[in-house]
N, C-alpha and C positions, 0 to 999 in steps of 0.2 A: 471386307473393305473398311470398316471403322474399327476394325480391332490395331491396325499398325498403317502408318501413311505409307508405308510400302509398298502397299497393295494398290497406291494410284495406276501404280507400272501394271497390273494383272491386264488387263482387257489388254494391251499393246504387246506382251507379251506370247501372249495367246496368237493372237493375228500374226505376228513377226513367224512363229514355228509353223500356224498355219500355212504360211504363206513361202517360208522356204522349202519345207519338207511332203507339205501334201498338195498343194495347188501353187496359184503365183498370189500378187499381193491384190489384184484386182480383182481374181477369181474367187478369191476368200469371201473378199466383202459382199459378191453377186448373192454367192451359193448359200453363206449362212447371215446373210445382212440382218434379222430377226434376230440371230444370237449375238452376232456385236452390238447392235443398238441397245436388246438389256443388260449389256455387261456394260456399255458408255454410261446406261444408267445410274449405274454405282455409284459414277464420279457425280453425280447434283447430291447423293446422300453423304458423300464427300468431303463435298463442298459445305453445305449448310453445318455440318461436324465442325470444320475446321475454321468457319466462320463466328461462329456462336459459341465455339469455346477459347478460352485466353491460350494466347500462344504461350507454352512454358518459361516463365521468365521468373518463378516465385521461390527458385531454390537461393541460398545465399552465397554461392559460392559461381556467379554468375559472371559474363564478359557485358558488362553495361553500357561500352565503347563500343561492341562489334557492328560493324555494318556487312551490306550482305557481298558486298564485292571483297573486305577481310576475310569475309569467313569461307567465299569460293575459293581466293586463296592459298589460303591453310589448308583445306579438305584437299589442296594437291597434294600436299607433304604429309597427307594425312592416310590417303590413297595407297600414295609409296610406300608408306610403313605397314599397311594392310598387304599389301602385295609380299611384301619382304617377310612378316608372319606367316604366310601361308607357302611359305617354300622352307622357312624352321621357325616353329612357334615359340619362339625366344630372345626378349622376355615378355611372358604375358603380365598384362598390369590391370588391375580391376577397375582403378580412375587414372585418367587424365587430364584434372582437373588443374594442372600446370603446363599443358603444350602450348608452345610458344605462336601469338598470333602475326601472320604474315603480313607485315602492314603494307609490300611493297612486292611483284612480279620478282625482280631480281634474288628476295631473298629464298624461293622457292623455284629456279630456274631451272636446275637438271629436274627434280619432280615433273614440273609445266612443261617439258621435254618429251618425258615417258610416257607421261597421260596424255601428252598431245598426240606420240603415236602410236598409242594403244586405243586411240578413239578414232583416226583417221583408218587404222586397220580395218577398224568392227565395222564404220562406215561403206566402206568397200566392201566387206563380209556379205552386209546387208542388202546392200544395192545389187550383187551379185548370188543371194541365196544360196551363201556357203555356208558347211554349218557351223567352222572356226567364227562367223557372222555373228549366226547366234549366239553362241557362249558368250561373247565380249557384248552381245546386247544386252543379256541376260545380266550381266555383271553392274553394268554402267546401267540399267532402269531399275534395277534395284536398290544402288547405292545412291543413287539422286534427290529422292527427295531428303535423304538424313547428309548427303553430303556433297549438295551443289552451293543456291544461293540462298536457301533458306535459312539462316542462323538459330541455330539450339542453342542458348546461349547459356546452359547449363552445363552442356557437355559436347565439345569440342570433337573429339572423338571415344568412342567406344568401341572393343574388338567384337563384341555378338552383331553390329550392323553389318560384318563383312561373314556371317554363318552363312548366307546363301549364297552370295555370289562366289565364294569357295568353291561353291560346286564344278561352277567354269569352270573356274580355272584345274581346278584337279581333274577333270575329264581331258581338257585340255593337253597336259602334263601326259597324262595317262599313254592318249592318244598320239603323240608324239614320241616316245619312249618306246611305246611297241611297233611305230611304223621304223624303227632303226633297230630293233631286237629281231623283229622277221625278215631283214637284209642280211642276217647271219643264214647260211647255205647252211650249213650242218645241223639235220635236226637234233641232236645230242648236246649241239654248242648252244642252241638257241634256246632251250629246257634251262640248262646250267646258267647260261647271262638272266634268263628270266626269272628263276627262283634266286638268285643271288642279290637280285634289283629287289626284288620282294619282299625278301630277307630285312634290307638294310632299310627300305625304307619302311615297308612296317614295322620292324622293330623298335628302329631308332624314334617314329613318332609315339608307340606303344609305352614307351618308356621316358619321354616328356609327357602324356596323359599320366602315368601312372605316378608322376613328381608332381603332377601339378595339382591333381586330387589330393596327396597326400599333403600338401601345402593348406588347402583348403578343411582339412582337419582341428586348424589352429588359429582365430580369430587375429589371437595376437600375431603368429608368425606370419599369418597371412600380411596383414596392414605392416609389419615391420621388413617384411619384402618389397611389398608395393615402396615402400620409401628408398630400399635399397636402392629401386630401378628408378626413382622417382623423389629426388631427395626435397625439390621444392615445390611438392606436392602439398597444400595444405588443407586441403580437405582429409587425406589419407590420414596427415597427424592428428586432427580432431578426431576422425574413425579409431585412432588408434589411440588416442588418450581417454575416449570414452571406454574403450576395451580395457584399458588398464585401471580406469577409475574402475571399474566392475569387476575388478579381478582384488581389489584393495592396494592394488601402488599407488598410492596418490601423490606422490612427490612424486611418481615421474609422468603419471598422467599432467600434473599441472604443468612441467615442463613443457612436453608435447604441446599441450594447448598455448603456450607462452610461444613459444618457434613457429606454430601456426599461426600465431597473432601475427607477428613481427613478420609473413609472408602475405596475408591478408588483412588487412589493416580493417576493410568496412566488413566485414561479418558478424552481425548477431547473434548466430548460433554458438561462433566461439567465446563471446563476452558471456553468453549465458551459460556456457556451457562449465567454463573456468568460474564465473559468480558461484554457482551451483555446486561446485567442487568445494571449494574455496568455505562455503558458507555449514558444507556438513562436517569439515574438519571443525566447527568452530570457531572460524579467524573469517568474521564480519568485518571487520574493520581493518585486512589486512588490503592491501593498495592494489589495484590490477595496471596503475601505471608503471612507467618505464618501460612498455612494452614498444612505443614505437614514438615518434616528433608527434608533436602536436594534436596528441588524443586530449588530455586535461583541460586546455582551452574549449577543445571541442564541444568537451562533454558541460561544462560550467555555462556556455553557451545558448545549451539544449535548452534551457528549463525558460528561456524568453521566446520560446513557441507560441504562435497565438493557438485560442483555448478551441480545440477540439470537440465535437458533438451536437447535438441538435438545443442547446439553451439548456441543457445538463451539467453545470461545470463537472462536478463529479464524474460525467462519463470517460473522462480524458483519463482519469485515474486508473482507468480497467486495464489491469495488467502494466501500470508505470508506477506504481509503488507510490513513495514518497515523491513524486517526482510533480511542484505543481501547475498544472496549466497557467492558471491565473490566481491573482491573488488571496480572493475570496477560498478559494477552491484548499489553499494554503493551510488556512485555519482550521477545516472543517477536515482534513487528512489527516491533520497531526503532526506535516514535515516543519522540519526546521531546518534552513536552508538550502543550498541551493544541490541538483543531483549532481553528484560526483562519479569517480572509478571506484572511489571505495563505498561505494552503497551500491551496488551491485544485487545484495542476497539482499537486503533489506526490501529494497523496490520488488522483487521476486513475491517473497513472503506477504507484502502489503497487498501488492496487486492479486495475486491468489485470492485472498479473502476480499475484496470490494468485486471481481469479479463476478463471483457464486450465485449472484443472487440473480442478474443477469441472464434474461433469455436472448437466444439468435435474431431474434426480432428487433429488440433495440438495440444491440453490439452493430448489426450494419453499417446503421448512420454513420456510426463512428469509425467506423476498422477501414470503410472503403477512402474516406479521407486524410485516413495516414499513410495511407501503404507507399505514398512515396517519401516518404520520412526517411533519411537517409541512417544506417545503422551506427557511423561514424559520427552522430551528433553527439549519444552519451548510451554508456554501456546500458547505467538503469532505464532508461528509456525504449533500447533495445529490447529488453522486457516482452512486451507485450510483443514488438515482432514475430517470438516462437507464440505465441499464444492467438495472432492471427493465422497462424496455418496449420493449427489443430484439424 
């Protein structure tokens, strides 16, 4: 139960198969009322997990507008594409960290169509203890808590949320296929239809496994596919100009990371990522502007932040380089004027070293006070961003 929110649905699922296949839904809860009440239990250790720990919102490639009736939305269109994988897994994509968000009913209306009656089915299924019932419960209590109204707002969708409820649905499938294969009268035709069905669709899926692993051989080819299928994807291009910086391209790594900019404008990880490129060729002082309107304002801006930390000026410096709180704080750094896009690596390097000495105990005060500092202020400033989520 706290290893995946998934397992909210376990105790309900249990009782649903109880309750169609072995007793009814009253007699379930009479006979083992003892065993459902410790499984209800789960959900208070659940609860208090999912209470007390921060909902995921620390990645930088995040929806910071999503609200939860967007994001139920989306998860229709989101649904459909899951459905439509699992009948040909093609194309599979590692992120989609660019699906488009639903801001309105209309734009997701054949989806909110299907899903409407493929949940009114399973409803009836249920209420009638069929066991077409269950598989569409099974499906729909699994996929709920990662794709109703609770917003992930890191990631929109992912194809491993749909590895269970798969299962439905291919029994399903299964199930249907052979109640119209044993309608064939001649045992000799019904052998032949069935190994022929067999054939083609084991095969045909044996043979996108075996392309898809083989894909997965290749960092690069990998992330340079995910773009194929996913061109303004810009998390994939940071994954894939990291892979390429590691591989010794750096002109096209820095490319990559320039085309991610220009698709994600507030991300840290890509300013730091491109700084950090940038600063081991050598070329400090080369400019990380013209990437997108009105970043240089932005970042010139930054440095009129009020000062940071508990009556430390110095502390604001951990991990922001040259970059200075207040004025005092200025002299005592070393910076000469204000942070820019092209101090990038320098802020990096500087903040390294004032960091080190630094225990977790006094970084607190400080790290929990900026975390909403927006990454779009100034690239050097962005800095310590990666350095609070070590």
């Amino acid at each position: 139960m706290l290893s995946k929110e998934v397992m909210v649905g376990g105790p309900l699922l249990v009782w649903l198969y109880d309750a169609t296949f072995l007793t009814s839904p009253i007699d379930a809860l009479r006979r083992h009322r003892r065993f459902y009440l410790g499984m209800s239990l789960s959900w208070v250790a659940l609860a208090v997990v999912l209470v007390t720990s921060p909902w995921p919102k620390a990645a930088e490639f995040e929806f910071l507008d999503l609200t939860p009736l967007d994001y139920a939305r989306t998860q229709l269109d989101v649904i459909a594409h899951y459905l439509r994988l699992v009948a040909w897994p093609s194309p599979l994509v590692v992120d989609y960290a660019d699906w488009p968000i639903a801001r309105s009913l209309a734009e997701v209306a054949p989806q909110a169509a299907l899903i409407g009656a493929l949940l009114t089915l399973t409803a009836l299924g249920v209420w009638r203890r069929r066991w077409w019932g269950f598989l569409g419960a099974w499906a729909f209590v699994i996929l709920a808590p990662t794709s109703s109204v609770l917003p992930i707002v890191t990631e929109i969708a992912a194809e491993r949320r749909m590895y269970l409820p798969t299962i439905s649905v291919v029994i399903a499938a299964v199930v249907a296929v052979w109640s119209l294969i044993i309608r064939i009268r001649s045992p000799q035709a019904r052998r032949l239809v069935a190994g022929v069905v067999v054939a083609a669709v084991g095969g045909g899926w044996t043979f996108a496994t075996w392309s898809r692993n083989d894909l997965y051989g290749s960092d690069e080819r990998l992330w340079t596919q995910t773009l194929a299928d996913r061109p303004l994807n810009p998390r994939a291009r940071l994954n894939l100009g990291v892979v390429l910086a590691a591989h010794g391209k750096i002109d096209e790594a820095i490319a990559a990371y320039r085309e991610a900019l220009r698709l994600r404008q507030q991300s840290s990880t890509l300013y730091r990522a491109l700084g950090v490129t940038l600063g081991g060729q050598g070329q400090d002082g080369r400019s990380l502007g013209g990437i997108g309107p009105g970043l240089e304002p932005e970042a010139e801006r930054s440095v009129d932040s009020e000062r940071i930390g508990s009556g430390d000026e110095d502390a604001g410096q951990v991990g922001r380089g040259d970059c200075p709180v207040s004025p005092g704080a200025a002299d005592r750094s070393g910076c000469r004027g204000p942070c820019t896009t092209t101090s990038a690596w320098r802020c990096r390097r500087r903040g390294s070293i004032r960091r080190r000495w630094r225990s977790w105990s006094s970084r607190r005060s400080w790290i929990r006070p900026i975390r909403g500092f927006k990454p779009t202020s100034a690239p050097c400033s962005v800095i310590w961003g990666g350095w609070t989520t070590r």
